[in-house]
C-alpha positions in Angstrom: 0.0 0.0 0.0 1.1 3.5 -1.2 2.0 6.3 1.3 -0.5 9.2 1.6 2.2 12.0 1.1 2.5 12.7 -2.8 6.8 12.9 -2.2 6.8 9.1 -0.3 4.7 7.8 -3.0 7.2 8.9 -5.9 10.0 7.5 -3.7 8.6 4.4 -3.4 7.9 4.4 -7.0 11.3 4.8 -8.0 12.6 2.6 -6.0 10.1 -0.2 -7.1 11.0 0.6 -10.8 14.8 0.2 -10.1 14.4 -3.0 -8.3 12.2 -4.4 -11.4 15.0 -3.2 -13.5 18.1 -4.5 -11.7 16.0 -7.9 -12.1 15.4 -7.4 -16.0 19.0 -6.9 -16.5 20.3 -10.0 -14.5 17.7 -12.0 -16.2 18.1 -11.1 -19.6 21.8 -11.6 -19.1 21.6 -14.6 -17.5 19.3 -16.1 -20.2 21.8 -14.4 -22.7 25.1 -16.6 -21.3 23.1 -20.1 -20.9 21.9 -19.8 -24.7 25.1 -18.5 -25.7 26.6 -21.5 -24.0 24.5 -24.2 -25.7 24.9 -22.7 -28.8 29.0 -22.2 -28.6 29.4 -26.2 -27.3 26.0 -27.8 -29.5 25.5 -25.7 -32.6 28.6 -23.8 -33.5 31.4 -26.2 -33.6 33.1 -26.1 -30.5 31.9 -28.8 -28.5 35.0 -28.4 -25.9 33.5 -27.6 -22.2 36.9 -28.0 -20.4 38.3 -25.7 -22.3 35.7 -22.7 -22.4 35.6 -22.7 -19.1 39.3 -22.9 -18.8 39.1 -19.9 -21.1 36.3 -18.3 -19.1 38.4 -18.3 -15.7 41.6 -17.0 -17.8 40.0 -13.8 -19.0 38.2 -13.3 -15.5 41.8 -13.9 -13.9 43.2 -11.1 -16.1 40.3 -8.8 -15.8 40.8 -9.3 -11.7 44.5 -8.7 -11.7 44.2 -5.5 -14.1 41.3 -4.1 -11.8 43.0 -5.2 -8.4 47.0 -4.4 -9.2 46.6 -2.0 -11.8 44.1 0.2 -11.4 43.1 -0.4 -8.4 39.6 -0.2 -8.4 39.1 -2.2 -5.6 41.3 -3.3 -2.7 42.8 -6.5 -1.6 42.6 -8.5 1.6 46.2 -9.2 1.1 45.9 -12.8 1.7 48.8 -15.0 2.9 50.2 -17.7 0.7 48.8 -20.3 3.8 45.4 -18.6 3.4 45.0 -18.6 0.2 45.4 -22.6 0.1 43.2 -23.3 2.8 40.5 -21.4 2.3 40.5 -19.7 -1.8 41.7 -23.3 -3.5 39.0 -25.4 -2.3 36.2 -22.9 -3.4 38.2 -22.7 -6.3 38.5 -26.7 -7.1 34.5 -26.9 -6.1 33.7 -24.3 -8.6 35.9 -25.7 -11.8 34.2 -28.7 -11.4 30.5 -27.2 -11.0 31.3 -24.6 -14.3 33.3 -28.0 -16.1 30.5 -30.5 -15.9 27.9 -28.1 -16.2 29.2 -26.8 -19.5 29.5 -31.0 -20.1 26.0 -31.2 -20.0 25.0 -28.9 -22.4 26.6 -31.5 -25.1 24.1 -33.9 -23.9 20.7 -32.3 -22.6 18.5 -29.7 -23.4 18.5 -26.1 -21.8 14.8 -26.5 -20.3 15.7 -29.7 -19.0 18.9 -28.5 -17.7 16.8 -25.5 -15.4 14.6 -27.9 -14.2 16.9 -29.5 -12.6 18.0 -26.1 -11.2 15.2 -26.4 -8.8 17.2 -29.2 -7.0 19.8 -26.2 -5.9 18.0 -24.8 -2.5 17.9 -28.4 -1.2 21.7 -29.1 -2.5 22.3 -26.0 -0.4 20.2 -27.0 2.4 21.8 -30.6 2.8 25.9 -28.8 2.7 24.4 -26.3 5.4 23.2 -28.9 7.5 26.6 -31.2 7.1 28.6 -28.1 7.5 27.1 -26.4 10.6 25.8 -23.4 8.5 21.9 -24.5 9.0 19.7 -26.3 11.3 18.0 -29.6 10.7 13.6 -28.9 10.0 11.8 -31.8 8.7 9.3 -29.3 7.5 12.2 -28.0 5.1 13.6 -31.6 4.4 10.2 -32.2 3.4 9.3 -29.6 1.3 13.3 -30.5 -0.6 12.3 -34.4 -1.2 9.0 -32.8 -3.0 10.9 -31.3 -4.9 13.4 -33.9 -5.5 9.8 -35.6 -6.6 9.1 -33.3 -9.4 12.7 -33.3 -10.9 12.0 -37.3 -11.0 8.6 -36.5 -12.9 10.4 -34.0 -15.1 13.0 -36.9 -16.1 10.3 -39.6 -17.0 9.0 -36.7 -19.3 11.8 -36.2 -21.5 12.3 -37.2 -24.5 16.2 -37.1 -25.1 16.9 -38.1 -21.6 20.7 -39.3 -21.6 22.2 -40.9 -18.6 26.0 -39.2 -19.0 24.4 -36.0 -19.1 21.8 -36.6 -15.9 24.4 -37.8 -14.0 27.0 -34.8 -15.2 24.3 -31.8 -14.1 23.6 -33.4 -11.1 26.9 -33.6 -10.0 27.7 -29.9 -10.9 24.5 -28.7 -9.0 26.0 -30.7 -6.0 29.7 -28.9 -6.2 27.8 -26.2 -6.7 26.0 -26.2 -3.4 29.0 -27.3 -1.3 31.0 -24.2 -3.2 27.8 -21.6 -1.9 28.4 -22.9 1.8 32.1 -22.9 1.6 32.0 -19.5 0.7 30.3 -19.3 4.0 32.2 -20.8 6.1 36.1 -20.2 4.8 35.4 -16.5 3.1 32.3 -14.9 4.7 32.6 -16.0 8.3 36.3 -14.9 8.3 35.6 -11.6 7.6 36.4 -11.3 4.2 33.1 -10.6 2.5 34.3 -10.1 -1.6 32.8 -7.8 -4.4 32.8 -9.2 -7.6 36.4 -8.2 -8.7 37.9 -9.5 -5.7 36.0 -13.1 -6.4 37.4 -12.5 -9.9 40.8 -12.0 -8.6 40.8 -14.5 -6.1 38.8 -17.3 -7.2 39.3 -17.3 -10.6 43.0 -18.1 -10.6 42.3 -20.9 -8.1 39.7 -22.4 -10.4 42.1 -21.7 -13.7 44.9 -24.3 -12.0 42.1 -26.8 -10.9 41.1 -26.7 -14.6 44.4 -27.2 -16.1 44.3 -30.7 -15.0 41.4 -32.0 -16.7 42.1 -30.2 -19.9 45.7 -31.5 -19.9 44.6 -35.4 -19.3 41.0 -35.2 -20.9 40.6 -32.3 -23.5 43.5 -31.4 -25.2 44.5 -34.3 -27.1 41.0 -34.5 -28.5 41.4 -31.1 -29.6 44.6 -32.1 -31.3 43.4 -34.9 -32.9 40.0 -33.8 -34.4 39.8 -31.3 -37.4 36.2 -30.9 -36.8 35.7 -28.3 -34.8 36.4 -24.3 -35.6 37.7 -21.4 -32.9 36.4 -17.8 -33.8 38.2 -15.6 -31.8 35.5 -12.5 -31.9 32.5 -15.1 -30.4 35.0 -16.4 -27.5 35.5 -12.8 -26.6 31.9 -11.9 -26.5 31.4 -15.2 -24.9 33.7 -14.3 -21.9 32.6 -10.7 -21.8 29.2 -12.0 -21.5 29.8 -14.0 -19.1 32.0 -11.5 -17.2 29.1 -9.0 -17.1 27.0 -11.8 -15.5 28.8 -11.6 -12.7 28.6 -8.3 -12.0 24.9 -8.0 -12.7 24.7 -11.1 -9.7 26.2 -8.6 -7.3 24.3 -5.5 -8.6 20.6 -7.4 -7.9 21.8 -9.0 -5.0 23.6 -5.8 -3.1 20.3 -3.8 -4.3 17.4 -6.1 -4.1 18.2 -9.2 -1.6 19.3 -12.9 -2.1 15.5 -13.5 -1.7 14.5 -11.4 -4.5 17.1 -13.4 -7.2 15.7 -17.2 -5.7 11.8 -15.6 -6.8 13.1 -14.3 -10.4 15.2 -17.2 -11.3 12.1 -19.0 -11.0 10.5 -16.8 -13.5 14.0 -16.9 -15.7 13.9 -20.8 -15.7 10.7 -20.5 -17.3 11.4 -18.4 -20.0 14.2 -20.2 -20.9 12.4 -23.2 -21.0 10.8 -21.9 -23.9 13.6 -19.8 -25.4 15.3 -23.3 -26.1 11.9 -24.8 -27.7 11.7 -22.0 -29.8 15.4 -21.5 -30.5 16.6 -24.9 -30.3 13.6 -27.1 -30.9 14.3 -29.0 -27.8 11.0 -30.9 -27.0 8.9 -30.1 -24.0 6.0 -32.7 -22.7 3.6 -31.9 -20.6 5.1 -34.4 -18.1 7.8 -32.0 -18.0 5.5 -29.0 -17.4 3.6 -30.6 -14.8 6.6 -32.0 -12.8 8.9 -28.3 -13.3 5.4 -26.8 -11.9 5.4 -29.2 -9.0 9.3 -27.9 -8.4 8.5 -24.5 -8.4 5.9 -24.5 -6.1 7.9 -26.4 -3.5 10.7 -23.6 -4.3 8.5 -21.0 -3.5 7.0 -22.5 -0.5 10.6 -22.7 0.6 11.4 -19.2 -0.1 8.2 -18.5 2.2 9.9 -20.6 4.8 13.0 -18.6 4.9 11.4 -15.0 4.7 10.1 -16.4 7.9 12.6 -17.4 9.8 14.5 -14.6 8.8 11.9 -12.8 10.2 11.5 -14.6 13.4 15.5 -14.0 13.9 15.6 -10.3 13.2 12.3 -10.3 15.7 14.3 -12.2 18.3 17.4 -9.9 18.0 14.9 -7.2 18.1 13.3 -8.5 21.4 16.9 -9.3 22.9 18.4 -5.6 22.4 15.3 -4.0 24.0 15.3 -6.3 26.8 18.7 -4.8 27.7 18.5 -1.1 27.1 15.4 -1.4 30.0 16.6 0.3 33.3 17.6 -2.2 36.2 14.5 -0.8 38.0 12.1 -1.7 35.5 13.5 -5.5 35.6 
């Protein structure tokens, strides 16, 4: 509901429209790399997903190092060698594989199957939290995540060009992924060393460069050298990793502005429209089954995101309660 003065209502106005557009340009960004990424591995002769990512992480690195030791946009937290081992490197191992064998699946399944699976993430993230120490156990919660573990099984028995390799490729990604998200947590956040986009570029992205090098060198590589098939346009891989590289930043813009809460409701509306970007784009085949079971998946997603706006609620209340309790005089006690 509107506020009666004329000067609050144009405030809240404006700051409705910029929040609607922050979303816009994350989501049409974000639709923008995943359809760019099918197309560069499926349709354009590049089916290499070690090595775009490798590629991906090198231009990131250099972009991170330019803005960090350069120009110095931003600063650094001037980690030590022992730090940066134990707590940068295994985010960074955890993320080359999510980005390899996510790529990986793009060679075998469709896009809209691909995001339906997405809706597996908040559980993914719920389990790590749990193993970790980062969240409590709710069997309301672990629930609501085997429902939606439910529809992801009824959205596999509805498609069509279901292969096995690239099920159990996704799925994997989605659960480095998840343990990456709550690593983050617990080695970067919780030591104090909360990271803008450049700095993730300039400290993650090296990490995850190495970790890469090891699959491309035993895996990749001599593929590459032994097929002629396959073309490298230097123009698209640019605006491939500049694409990508904008991504990121429009992450932090909607999240720093809006709330993580905010992204979780309008990825669910992304993952949507990119269902049907990739039947209109790419033909990809979508059932009804599917429908029906990504519906179910959704639902349990959003019931989930109710969950947390709650408790997060219920916490702020608690703190709330817990300060006043304490500024009351002695007296009053």
């Amino acid at each position: 509901m509107l506020p009666k003065d004329p000067a609050s209502q144009a405030k809240v106005i404006r700051e409705v429209i910029r929040s609607y557009t922050y979303v816009l340009i994350w989501m049409g960004i974000s639709i923008a790399v995943i359809l760019f990424n099918k197309w560069l591995l499926a349709y354009s002769g590049f089916p290499f997903p070690i090595a775009l990512t490798l590629w991906h992480m090198f231009f990131c690195s250099c972009v991170g190092v330019v803005a960090v030791r350069v120009l110095k946009v931003v600063k650094s937290h001037n980690m030590t060698p022992r730090e940066y081992y134990t707590r940068v490197m295994p985010i960074g191992l955890l993320y080359a594989g999510s980005l390899w064998l996510s790529n990986s699946a793009y060679l075998y399944l469709s896009v809209s199957f691909i995001q339906m699976t997405k809706s597996l993430m908040p559980g993914l993230v719920y389990a790590s939290g749990v193993m970790l120490g980062t969240e409590k156990y709710s069997r309301g919660v672990t629930l609501n995540m085997l429902l939606i573990a439910f529809g992801v099984v009824v959205c596999a028995i509805g498609e069509l060009n279901l292969v096995f390799k690239g099920v159990v490729q996704q799925l994997t990604a989605l659960g480095f992924e998840a343990m990456r998200l709550t690593m983050v947590q617990v080695l970067i956040n919780s030591k104090g060393y909360n990271m803008n986009p450049i700095q993730s570029l300039y400290y993650v992205s090296p990490a995850c460069l190495v970790c890469l090098l090891v699959p491309f060198l035993s895996v990749e590589l001599s593929k590459m050298r032994t097929s002629t098939n396959w073309t490298f346009n230097p123009s698209v891989m640019l605006a491939n990793a500049l694409t990508a590289f904008v991504l990121n930043l429009a992450v932090f813009l909607l999240i720093g502005k809006t709330s993580a809460l905010t992204m979780n409701i309008a990825g669910v509306i992304k993952d949507w429209m990119l269902i049907f970007f990739s039947f209109y784009l790419f033909h990809a085949p979508v059932t009804t089954l599917n429908l029906l079971g990504y519906a179910f998946c959704c639902s349990g997603v959003v019931v989930y995101n109710h969950m947390k706006l709650q408790m997060i609620k219920s916490k702020v209340a608690s703190n709330s309660g817990g300060k006043a309790d304490e500024e009351k005089p002695k007296e009053e006690r």
